[in-house]
C-alpha positions in Angstrom: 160.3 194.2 -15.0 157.8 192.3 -17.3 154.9 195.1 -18.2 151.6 194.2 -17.3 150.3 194.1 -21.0 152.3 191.3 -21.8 150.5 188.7 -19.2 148.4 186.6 -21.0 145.4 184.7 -19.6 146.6 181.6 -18.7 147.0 180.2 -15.3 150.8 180.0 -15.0 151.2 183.2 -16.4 148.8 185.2 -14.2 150.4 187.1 -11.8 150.6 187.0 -8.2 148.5 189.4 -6.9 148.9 191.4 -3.5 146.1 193.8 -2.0 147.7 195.7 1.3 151.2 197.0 1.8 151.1 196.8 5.0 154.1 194.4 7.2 151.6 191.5 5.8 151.6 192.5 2.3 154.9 193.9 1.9 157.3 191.4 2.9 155.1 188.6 1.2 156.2 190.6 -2.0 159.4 191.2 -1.0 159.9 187.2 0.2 158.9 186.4 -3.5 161.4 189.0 -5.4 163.3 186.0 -6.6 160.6 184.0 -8.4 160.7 184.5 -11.5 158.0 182.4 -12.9 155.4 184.8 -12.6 154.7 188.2 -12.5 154.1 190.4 -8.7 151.6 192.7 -8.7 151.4 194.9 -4.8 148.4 197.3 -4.7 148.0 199.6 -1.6 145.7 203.0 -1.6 148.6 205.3 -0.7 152.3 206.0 -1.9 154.1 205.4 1.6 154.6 202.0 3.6 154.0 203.2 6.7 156.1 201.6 10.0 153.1 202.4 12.4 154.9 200.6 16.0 157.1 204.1 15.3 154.4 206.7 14.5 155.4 208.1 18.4 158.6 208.6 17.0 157.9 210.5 14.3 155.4 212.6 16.7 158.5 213.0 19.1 160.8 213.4 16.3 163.1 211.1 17.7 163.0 209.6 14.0 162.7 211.4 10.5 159.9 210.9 8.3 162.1 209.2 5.5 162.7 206.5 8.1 158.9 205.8 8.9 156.9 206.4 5.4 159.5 205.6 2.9 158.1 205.4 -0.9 157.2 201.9 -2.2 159.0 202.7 -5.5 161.9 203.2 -3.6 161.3 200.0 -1.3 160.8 197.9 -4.5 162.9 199.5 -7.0 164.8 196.8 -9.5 163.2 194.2 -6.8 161.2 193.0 -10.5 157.9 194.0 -8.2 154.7 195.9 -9.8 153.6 198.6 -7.3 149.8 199.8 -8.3 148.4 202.7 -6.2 144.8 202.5 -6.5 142.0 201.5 -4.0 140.3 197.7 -3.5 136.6 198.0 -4.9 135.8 193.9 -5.1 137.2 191.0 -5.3 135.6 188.2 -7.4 136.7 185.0 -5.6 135.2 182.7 -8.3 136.7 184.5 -11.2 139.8 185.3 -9.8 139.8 188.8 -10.4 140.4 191.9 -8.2 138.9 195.4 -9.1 140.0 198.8 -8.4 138.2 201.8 -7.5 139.6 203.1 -11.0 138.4 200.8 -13.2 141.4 198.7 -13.6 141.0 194.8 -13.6 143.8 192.1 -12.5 143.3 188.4 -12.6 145.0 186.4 -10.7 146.9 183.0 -10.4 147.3 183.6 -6.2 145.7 186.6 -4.4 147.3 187.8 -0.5 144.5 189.6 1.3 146.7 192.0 3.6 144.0 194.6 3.6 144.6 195.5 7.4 141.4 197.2 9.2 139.7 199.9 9.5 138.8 201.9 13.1 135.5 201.2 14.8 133.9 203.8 16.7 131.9 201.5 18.0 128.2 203.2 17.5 129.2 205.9 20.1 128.0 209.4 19.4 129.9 211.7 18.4 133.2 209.7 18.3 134.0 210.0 14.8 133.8 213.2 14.0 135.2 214.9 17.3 138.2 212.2 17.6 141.7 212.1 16.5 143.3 208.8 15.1 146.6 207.6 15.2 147.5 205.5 11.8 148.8 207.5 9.3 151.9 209.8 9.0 148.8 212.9 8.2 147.7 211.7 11.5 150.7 212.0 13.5 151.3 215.9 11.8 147.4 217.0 12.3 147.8 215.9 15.9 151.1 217.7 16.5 149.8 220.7 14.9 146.6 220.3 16.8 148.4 220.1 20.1 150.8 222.5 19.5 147.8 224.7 18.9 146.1 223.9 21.9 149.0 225.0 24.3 150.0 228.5 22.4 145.8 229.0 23.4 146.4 228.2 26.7 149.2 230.4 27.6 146.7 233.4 26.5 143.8 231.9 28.5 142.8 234.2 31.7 139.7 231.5 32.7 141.3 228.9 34.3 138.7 226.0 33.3 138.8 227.2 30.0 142.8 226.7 30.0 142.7 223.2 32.0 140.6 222.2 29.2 143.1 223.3 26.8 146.0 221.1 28.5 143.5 218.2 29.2 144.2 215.4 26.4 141.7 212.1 26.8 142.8 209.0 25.2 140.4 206.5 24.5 141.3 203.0 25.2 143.8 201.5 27.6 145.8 199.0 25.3 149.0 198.9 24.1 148.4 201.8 22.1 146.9 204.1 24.6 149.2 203.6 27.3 152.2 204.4 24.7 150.3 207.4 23.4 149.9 208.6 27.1 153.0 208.3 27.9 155.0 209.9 24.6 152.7 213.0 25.7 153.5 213.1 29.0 157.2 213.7 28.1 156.7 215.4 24.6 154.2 218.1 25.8 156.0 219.5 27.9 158.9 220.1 26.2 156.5 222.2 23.7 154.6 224.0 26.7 157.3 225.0 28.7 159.3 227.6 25.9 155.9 229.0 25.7 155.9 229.8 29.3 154.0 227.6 30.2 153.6 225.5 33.5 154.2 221.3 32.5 152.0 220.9 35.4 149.4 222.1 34.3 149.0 219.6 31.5 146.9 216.4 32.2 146.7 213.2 29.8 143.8 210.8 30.9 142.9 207.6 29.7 139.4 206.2 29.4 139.8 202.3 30.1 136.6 200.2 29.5 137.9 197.4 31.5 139.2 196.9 35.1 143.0 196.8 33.8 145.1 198.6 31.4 146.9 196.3 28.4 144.4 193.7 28.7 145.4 192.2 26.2 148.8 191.3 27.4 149.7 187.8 29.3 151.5 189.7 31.4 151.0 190.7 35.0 154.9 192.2 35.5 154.9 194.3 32.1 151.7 195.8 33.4 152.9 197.0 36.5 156.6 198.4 34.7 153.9 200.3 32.5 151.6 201.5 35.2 154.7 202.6 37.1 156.1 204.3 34.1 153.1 206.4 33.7 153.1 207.9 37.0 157.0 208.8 36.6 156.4 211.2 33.3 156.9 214.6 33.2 153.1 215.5 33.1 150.2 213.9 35.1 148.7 210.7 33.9 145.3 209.7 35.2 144.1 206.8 34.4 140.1 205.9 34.9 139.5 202.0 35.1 136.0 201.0 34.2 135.0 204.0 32.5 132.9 203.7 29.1 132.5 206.5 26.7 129.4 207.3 25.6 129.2 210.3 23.5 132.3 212.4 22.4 130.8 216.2 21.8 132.9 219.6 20.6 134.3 220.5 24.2 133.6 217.5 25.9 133.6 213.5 26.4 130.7 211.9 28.4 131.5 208.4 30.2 129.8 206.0 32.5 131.7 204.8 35.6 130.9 203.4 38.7 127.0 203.6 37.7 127.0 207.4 37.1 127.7 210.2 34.4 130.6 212.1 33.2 131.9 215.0 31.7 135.6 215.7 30.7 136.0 219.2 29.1 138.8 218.7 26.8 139.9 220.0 23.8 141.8 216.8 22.6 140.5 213.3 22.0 142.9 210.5 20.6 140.9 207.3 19.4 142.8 204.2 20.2 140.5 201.5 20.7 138.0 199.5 18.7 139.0 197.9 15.1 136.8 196.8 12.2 137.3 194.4 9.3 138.2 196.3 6.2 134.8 196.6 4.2 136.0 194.8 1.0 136.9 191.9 3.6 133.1 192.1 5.2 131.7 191.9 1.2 133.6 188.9 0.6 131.0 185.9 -0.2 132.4 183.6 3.1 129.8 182.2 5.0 129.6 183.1 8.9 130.9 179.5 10.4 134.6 181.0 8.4 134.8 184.0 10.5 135.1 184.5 13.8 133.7 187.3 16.4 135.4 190.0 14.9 133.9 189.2 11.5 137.8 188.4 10.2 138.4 185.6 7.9 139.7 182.2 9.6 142.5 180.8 7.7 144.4 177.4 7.8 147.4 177.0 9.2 148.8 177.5 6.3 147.1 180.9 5.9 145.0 180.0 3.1 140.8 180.3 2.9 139.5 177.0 3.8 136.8 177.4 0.5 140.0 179.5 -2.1 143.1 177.5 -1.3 144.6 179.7 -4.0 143.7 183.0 -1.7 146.0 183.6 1.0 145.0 185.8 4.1 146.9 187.4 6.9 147.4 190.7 9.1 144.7 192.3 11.0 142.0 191.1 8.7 142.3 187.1 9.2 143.0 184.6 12.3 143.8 181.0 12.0 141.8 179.8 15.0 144.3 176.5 15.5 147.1 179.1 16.7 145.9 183.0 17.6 148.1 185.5 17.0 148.1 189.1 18.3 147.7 191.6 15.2 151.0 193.3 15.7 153.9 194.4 13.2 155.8 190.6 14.5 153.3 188.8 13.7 152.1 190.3 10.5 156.0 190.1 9.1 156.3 186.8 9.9 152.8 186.0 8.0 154.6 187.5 4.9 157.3 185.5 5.0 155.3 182.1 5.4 152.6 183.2 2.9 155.8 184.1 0.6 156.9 180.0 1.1 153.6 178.7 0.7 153.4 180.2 -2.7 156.7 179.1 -3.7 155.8 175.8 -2.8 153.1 175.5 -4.6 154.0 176.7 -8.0 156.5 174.2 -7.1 154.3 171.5 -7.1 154.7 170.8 -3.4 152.3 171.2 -0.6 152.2 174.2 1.6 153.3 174.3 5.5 152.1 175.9 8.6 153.1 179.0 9.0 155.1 179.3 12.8 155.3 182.6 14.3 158.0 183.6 17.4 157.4 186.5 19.3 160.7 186.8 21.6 159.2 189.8 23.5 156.9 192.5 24.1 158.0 196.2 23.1 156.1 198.9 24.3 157.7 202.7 24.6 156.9 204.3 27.5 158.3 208.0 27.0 160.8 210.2 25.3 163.9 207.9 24.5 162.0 205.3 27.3 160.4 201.7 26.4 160.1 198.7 28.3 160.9 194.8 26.4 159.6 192.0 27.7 161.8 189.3 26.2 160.5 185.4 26.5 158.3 186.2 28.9 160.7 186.2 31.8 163.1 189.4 31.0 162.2 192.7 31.9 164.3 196.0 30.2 162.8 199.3 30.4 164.5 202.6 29.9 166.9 203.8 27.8 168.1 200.1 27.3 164.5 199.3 26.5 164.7 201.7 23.8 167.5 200.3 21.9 166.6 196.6 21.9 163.1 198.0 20.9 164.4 200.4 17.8 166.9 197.6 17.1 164.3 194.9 16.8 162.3 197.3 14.8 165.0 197.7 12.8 165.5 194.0 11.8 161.8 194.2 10.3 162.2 197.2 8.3 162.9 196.5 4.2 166.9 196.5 3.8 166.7 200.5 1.7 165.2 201.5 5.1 167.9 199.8 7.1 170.3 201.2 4.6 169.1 205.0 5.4 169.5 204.6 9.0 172.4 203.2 8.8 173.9 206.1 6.2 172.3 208.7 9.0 173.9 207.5 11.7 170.6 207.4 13.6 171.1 203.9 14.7 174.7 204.7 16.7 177.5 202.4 17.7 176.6 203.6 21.4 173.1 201.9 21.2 174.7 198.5 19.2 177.6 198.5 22.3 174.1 198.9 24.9 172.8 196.0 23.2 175.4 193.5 22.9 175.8 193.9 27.0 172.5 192.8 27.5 
C-alpha cells in the first residue's frame, strides 16, 4: 500500500478519493482494487460498514453482529485501499480538495460523493428528541434495550393504561421500512414478553401512515396486499392508521391528525422511519438549484457524473440521474459502485465513460421472524420461509467476499436454505 506522503501534486498521481462507505462508496473502492495507477483513498465517519437491509436481523438475532458491521480494515485489508476514519467538513469543487473535520486535507484526481443522507424530522415537534431511529448497529441495541425495558415495566404495572402504554410501539411511516419494522416486532416481542409472564396479546405495534396506502412507494399492487396480509397474521396485533399525520411527538405521547380531527397515542416507544434529508456537506456544495431536484439531491448524468465536475462522481441516496430514477436501496446503490468503479477506469484510460444500467430482479421485504416476501420481475411472488432464503441469499451476493467468507465458515448460510433455493 503506497503511504499517503509519497503522493505528489500532480494530476495523475492524485488519488482517487471516496467520501461514504456505504454500498455506494464501498464497492466503488472495492471495483477499483486492481488499478494500480493511482492511489484509493475511502473516508467514512465510523469504523463499521454497516449492511442496513439486515439491521432486523441483528435486532432478532437471527444474524451476528460480525456479519452486519464488519470492520473496514478487515473488508479492505491487502485490497492496496487507504481507509481514513474522519468526518466530511467541505469539499472544494474548484480546487479539488476534500476537508475533514480534523484538519486533514486530500486533493483529488476523481472524487465519489457516496455521503448517504441524513433523517428528516420534517419540522414536527417533538420528533427528534422523543424518537428512535433505525440506521446504525447503536440503534438496533438502544432499541432492544429500550424495549426490553419497557416489557420487564409492564409486567409490574397494576394500572392497566399505564401498562398498555408500555406494550404500545408507534412506528412512524408506512414504507418499506415501517412495515418490516412492524412486522419483526410483532414476532420478536413476544418471544421477549412471554418468559416474563407476560400476555403477547397485550402488546400492540401501530403504524402512523401519512398516505392512503402502505409502501407507496412500491409499483406494486400484489406485494402490497402479501404485506398487508402478513401483518395481520403476526403474533402480536398490528394496527395500521391510513391517513394519519403526526404532528408533535411528546414524552408519553404522539399527537396525529386524521380524518379532520386530533389524536393522542400514549406510548412509550416511537420508531422514526420516514422522511430523509440530503447530507449537509451535499446541501453546501456550490450547485445551482436547476441541478437538483425536489429533494435537494444532486442530478447526475447517466454516467453518474456532475453535469458542471465531470471529474466528481455521485451516487447513493444523495444523487438521482433524472433520465432513469432509481429507488435509493442497497441494489441500486451496489450497482452504482460498480459503474462509477468502470467509469473511472475508463477514463484514466483515455476512453469515454458509459451509462451506468441498474437490474433490480425483485423486491425483498421481510415480513417477520425467519418470514419475508420476494417479488422477483415483477410477476413472482415468494413469501415465507422460502422468501427468506432467496432474500438472505441475494443479500448475500452483495456483501464484500470476507463477509461472504464468515458466513460461510459459520455455517449460518446452510445447505438446507441453498437446496430451498435451487427448487425455486
Amino acid at each position: 500500500m503506497r503511504s499517503l506522503a509519497q503522493i505528489d501534486e500532480t494530476n495523475d498521481a492524485l488519488p482517487i478519493v471516496i467520501l461514504g462507505g456505504g454500498f455506494a462508496g464501498l464497492f466503488t473502492a472495492l471495483h477499483l482494487r486492481d488499478l494500480h495507477s493511482c492511489p484509493i483513498i475511502l473516508i467514512d465517519q465510523s469504523w463499521n460498514f454497516v449492511f442496513k437491509p439486515l439491521l432486523y436481523e441483528l435486532l432478532s438475532s437471527e444474524v451476528k453482529l460480525e456479519l452486519i458491521c464488519p470492520r473496514y480494515d478487515a473488508l479492505l485489508h491487502n485490497s492496496g485501499i487507504t481507509f481514513v476514519l474522519g468526518t466530511v467538513e467541505a469539499i472544494d469543487l474548484d480546487q479539488k480538495q476534500v476537508k475533514l473535520g480534523s484538519g486533514l486535507k486530500y486533493s483529488y484526481r476523481h472524487l465519489v460523493l457516496a455521503l448517504g443522507s441524513t433523517t428528516s424530522y420534517l419540522g414536527i415537534p417533538g420528533a427528534k428528541e422523543h424518537t428512535r431511529s433505525f440506521r446504525t448497529a447503536y440503534d438496533v441495541f438502544a432499541l432492544g434495550q429500550h424495549l426490553r425495558n419497557r416489557l420487564q415495566i409492564a409486567t409490574q404495572t397494576e394500572d392497566i393504561e399505564e401498562r398498555r402504554a408500555m406494550l404500545t410501539v408507534v412506528i412512524v411511516g408506512g414504507g418499506a421500512s415501517g412495515v418490516e419494522m412492524a412486522a419483526t416486532l410483532a414476532d420478536l416481542l413476544p418471544t421477549w414478553y412471554i418468559p416474563l409472564g407476560g400476555n403477547p396479546q397485550e402488546i400492540r405495534i401501530v403504524i402512523l401512515q401519512r398516505g392512503s396506502e402502505i409502501l407507496k412507494e412500491s409499483k406494486s399492487d400484489r406485494l402490497r396486499e402479501i404485506a398487508q396480509s402478513a401483518l395481520q397474521e403476526r403474533t402480536a396485533s398490528v394496527n395500521i392508521l391510513l391517513g394519519s399525520e403526526v404532528k408533535a411527538v411528546h414524552p408519553g405521547t404522539v399527537e396525529f391528525e386524521r380524518n379532520g380531527q386530533r389524536w393522542r397515542l400514549a406510548t412509550a416507544t416511537v420508531i422514526w422511519t420516514t422522511g430523509n434529508a440530503t447530507n449537509p456537506v451535499i446541501d453546501s456544495l456550490p450547485i445551482p438549484t436547476e441541478n437538483r431536484d425536489e429533494h435537494n439531491r444532486l442530478l447526475v448524468k447517466p454516467t453518474l457524473q456532475l453535469p458542471e465536475f465531470i471529474e466528481v462522481f455521485a451516487a447513493g441516496d444523495c444523487a438521482i440521474d433524472p433520465s432513469n430514477p432509481q429507488p435509493a436501496n442497497a441494489q441500486v446503490a451496489y450497482q452504482q459502485g460498480a459503474a462509477i468503479a468502470h467509469n473511472i477506469k475508463a477514463l484514466i484510460a483515455g476512453k469515454s465513460p458509459t451509462p451506468a444500467t441498474v437490474n433490480l430482479p425483485g423486491t425483498l421485504m421481510k415480513l417477520g421472524l425467519h418470514q419475508s416476501a420476494v417479488e422477483i420481475f415483477d410477476r413472482y411472488e415468494i413469501k415465507g420461509q422460502l422468501g427468506q432464503a432467496i432474500r438472505l441469499a441475494t443479500y448475500l451476493e452483495l456483501m464484500p467476499t470476507p463477509a461472504r467468507n464468515f458466513v460461510n465458515r459459520t455455517g449460518w448460510f446452510t445447505e438446507e436454505i441453498l437446496k430451498q433455493i435451487a427448487g425455486v
